[in-house]
C-alpha positions as CSV (number, residue, x, y, z in Angstrom):
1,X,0.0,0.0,0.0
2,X,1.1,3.3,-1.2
3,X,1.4,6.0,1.0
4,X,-1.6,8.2,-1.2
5,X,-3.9,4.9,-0.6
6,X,-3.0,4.8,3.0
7,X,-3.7,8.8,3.5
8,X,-6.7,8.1,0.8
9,X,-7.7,5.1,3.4
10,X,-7.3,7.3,6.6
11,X,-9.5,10.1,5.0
12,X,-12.7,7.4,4.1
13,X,-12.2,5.7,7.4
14,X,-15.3,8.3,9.1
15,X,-17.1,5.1,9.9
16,X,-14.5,4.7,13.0
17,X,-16.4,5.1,16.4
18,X,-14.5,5.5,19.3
19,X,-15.7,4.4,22.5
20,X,-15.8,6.6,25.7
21,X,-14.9,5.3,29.1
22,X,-13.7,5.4,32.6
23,X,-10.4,7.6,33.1
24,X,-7.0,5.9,33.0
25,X,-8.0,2.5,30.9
26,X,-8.2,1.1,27.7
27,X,-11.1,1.7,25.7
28,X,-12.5,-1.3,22.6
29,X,-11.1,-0.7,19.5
30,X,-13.2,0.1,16.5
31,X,-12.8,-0.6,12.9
32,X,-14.1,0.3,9.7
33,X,-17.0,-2.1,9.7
34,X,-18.1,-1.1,6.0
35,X,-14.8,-3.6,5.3
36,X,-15.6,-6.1,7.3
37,X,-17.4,-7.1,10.0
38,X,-15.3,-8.2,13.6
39,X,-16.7,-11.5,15.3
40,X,-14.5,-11.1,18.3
41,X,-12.7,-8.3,19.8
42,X,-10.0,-8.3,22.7
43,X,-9.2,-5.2,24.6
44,X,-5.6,-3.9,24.9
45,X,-4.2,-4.1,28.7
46,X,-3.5,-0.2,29.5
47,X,0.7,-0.3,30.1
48,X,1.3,0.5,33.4
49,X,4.0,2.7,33.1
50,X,1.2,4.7,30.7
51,X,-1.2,5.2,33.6
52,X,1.0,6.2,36.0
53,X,2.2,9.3,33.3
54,X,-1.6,9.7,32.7
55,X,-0.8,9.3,28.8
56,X,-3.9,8.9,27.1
57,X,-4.6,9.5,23.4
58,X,-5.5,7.5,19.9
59,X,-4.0,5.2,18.4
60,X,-4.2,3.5,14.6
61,X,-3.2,0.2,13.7
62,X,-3.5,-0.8,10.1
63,X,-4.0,-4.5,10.5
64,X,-4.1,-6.8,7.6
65,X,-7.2,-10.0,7.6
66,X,-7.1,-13.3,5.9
67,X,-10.2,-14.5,4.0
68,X,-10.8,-17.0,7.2
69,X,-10.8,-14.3,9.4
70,X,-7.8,-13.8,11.3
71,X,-5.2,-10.8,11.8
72,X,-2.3,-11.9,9.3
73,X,-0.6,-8.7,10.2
74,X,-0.3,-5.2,12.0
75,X,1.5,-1.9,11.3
76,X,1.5,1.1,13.4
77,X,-0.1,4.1,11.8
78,X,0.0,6.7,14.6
79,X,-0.3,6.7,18.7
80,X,1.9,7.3,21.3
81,X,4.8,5.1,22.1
82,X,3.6,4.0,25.1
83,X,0.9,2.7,24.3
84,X,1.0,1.2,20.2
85,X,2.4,-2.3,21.4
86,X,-0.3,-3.1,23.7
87,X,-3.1,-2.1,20.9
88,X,-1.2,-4.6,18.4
89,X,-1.1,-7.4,20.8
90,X,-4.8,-7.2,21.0
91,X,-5.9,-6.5,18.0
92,X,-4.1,-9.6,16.5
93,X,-6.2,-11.7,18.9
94,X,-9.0,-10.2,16.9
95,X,-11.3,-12.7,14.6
96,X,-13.5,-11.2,11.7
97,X,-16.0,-12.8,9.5
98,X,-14.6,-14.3,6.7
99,X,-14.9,-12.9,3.4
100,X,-13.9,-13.7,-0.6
101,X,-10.2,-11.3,-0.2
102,X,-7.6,-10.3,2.0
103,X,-8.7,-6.6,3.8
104,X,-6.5,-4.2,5.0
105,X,-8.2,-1.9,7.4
106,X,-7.6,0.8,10.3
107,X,-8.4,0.0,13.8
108,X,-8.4,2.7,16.0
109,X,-8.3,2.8,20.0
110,X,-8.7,5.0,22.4
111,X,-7.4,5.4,25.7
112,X,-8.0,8.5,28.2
113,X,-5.8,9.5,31.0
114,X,-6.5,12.5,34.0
């Protein structure tokens, strides 16, 4: 993927819905679901080291799904450092419908700190 169809990607991605929670955790990631639908979700374990510096923010993972279903692989498009490596560990636990192709798609979380 070029890096016009990722920005290209990024801009039609306005189905993404992020959650709102309690301060200081991890919220459910959300994807594009006009790609493809997610059958199972798990939610990333808010670093510790994060929460004790209060770092909140977004963060994008591009992650790449096999026709069966599962998370084949995950690039980092934007978040904080702290926090990116947690969101990829969960989101490749993720399972999805299956469908005829491979999808590439953005995943966003959200975390908030105080």
């Amino acid at each position: 993927m070029t890096t016009g169809q990722l920005k290209r990607l990024l801009l039609t991605a306005s189905a993404l819905t992020v959650f709102s929670g309690a301060a200081l955790s991890a919220q459910n990631g959300s994807a594009d679901e006009s790609k493809r639908k997610v059958k199972s979700k798990v939610a990333p374990v808010y670093p510790e080291l994060a929460k004790r510096m209060s770092v909140g923010g977004k963060v994008k993972i591009e992650v790449v799904v096999t026709p069966d279903g599962h998370v084949r692989s995950t690039r980092v498009v934007g978040g904080h450092p702290l926090l990116v490596q947690a969101c990829q560990d969960a989101v490749k636990e993720w399972k999805f419908l299956p469908a005829s192709d491979e999808t590439t798609l953005i995943v966003e979380f959200s975390f908030t700190g105080s």
